[in-house]
C-alpha positions as CSV (number, residue, x, y, z in Angstrom):
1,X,0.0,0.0,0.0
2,X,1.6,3.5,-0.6
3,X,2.3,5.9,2.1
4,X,0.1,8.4,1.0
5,X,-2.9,6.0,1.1
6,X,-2.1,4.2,4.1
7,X,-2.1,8.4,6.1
8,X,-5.6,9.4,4.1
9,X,-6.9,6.2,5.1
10,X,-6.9,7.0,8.8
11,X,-8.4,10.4,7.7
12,X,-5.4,11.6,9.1
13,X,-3.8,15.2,7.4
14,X,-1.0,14.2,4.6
15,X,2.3,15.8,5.9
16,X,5.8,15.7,4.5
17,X,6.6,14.5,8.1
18,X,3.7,11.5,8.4
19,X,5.3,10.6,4.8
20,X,8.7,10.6,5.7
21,X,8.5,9.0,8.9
22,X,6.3,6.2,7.1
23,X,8.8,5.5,4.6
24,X,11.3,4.6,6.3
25,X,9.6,2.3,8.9
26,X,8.2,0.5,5.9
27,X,11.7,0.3,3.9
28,X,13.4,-1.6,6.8
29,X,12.8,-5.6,7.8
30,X,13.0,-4.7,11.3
31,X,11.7,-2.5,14.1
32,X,13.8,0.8,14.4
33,X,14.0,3.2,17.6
34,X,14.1,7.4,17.7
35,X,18.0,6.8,17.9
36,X,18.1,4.5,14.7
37,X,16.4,7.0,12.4
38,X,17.1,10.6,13.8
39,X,19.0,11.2,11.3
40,X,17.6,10.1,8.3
41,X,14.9,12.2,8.8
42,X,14.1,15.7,8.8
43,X,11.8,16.6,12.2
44,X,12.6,17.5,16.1
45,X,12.3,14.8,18.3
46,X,9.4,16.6,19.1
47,X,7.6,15.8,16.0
48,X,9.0,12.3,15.8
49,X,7.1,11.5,18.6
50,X,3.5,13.3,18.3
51,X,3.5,11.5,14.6
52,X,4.4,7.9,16.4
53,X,1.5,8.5,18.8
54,X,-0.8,9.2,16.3
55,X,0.0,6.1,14.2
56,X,-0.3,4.3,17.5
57,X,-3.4,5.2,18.4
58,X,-5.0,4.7,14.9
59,X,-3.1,1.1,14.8
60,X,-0.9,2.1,11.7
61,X,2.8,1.5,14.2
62,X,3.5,-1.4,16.6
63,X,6.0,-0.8,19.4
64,X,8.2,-2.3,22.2
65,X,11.0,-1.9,24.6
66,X,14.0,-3.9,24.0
67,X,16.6,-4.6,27.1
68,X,18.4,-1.0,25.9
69,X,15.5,0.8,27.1
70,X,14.9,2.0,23.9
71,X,11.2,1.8,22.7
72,X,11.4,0.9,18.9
73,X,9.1,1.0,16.0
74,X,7.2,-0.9,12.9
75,X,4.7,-0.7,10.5
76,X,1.4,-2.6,11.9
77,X,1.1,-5.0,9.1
78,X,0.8,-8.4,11.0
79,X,0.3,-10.0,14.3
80,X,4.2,-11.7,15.0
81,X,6.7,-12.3,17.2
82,X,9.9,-11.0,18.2
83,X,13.4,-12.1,19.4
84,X,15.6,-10.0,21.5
85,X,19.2,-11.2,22.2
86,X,20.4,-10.7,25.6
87,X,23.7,-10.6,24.7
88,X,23.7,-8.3,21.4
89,X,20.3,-6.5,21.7
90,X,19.8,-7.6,18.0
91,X,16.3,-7.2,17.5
92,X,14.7,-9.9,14.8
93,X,11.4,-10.2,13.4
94,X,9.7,-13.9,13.9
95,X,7.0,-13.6,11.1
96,X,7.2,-17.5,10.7
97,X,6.6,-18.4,14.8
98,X,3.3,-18.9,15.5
99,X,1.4,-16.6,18.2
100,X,0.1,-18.0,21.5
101,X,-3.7,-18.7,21.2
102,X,-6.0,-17.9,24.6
103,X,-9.4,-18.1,24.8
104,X,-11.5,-14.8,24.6
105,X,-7.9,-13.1,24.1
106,X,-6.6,-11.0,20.9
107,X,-2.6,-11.7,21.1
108,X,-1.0,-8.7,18.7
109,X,2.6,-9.2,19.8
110,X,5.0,-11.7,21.8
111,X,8.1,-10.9,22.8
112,X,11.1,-13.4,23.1
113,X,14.4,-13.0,24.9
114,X,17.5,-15.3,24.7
115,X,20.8,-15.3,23.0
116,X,20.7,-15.4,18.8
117,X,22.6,-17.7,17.0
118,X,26.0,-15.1,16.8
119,X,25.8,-14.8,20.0
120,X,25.6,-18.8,20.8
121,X,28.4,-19.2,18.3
122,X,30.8,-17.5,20.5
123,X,30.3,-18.8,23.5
């Protein structure tokens, strides 16, 4: 779906900001935080954040805190899991693991924590 669509869709006001923030969650295979994109785009912290809220609260970003305290970002396309190394703080999407099932609960994100296979390699 293109940007543009994806921001009118919400009925939400097109801005060269929503755009470029947008873009670049959707051009990258994993979840990104503040500190991974601020400088790729061009806003204030300030406006980073009141544009992330609003796509969170009209379900268009996902987010999480990883063990650097850092919450990160991604484009709410599916329902999957993610792995977060203790030891590297590599961050992978688990589109192929299947989500826990509870009755008379929606499950929209799980969250694992271990070591990745690098990390096992070298120990």
């Amino acid at each position: 779906m293109q940007i543009k669509n994806m921001i009118e869709e919400k009925n939400l006001k097109v801005t060269t900001a929503r755009k470029e923030l947008l873009e670049i969650l959707s051009s990258e295979k994993k979840p990104l935080s503040f500190e991974d994109i601020k400088d790729k785009i061009s806003m204030d912290k300030a406006t980073f954040y009141r544009n992330i809220s609003k796509f969170e609260s009209e379900s268009m970003v996902n987010s999480f805190e990883s063990n650097d305290k850092k919450r990160y970002y991604e484009i709410q396309e599916f329902p999957h899991a993610h792995f977060i190394c203790n030891g590297c703080s590599n961050i992978e999407c688990l589109e192929n693991a299947p989500l826990p099932k509870l009755d008379g609960y929606t499950i929209m994100d799980v969250i694992y924590k271990g070591m990745c296979k690098s990390c096992n390699a070298t120990q």
